[in-house]
N, C-alpha and C positions, 0 to 999 in steps of 0.2 A: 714293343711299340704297340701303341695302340690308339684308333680312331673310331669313334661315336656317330653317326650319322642319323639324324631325325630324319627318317622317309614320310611324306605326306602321304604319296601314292602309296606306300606299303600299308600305312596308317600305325609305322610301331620301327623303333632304335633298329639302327643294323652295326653290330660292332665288328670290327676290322682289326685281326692282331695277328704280332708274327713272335711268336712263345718261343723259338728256336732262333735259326740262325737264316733261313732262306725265306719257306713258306710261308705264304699269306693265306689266312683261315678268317672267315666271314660266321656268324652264327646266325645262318639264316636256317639251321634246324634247331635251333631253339639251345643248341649248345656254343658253349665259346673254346677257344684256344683249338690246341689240335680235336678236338672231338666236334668245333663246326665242321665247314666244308669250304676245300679248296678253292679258291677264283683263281679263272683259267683265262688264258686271253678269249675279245671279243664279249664279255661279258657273259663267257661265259659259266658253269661248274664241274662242267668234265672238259679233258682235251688236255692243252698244251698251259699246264701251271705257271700262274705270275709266280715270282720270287724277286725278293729284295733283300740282297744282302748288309750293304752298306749301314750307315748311321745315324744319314741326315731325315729327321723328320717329316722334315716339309718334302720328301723325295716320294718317303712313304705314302703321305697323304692324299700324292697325287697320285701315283699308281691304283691309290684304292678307289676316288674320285672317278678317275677316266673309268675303270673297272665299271661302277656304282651307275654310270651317266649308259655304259655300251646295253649293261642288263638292261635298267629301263627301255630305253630304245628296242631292244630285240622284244620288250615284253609288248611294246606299241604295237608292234608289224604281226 
């Protein structure tokens, strides 16, 4: 599975994929699949790992979404 996000505030794509069967891996070091980095709850990348097992896409999307919306927020404060 995988999801494309245009970040304004980033000013550059953040992709969202899960290569395996649980983990969600974000390529916000410049790498994708397992060799990004984990998203964690709270938005955040260390701590307590999102995973999504399941199959439904749109399930995915929003796990990555809510994820995507917490970072920003934490990046405000």
């Amino acid at each position: 599975m995988e999801l494309v996000i245009k970040s304004r505030k980033l000013g550059k794509a953040i992709t969202f994929t899960r290569p395996g069967r649980d983990y969600i891996y974000a390529d916000l070091n410049g790498r994708v699949g397992t060799l990004g980095v984990q998203i964690c709850r709270g938005g955040l990348t260390m701590g307590s790992t999102l995973s999504y097992s399941g199959d439904n896409e749109e399930q995915f999307k929003r796990i990555c979404r809510n994820w995507y919306r917490s970072a920003l927020k934490g990046e405000a404060s």
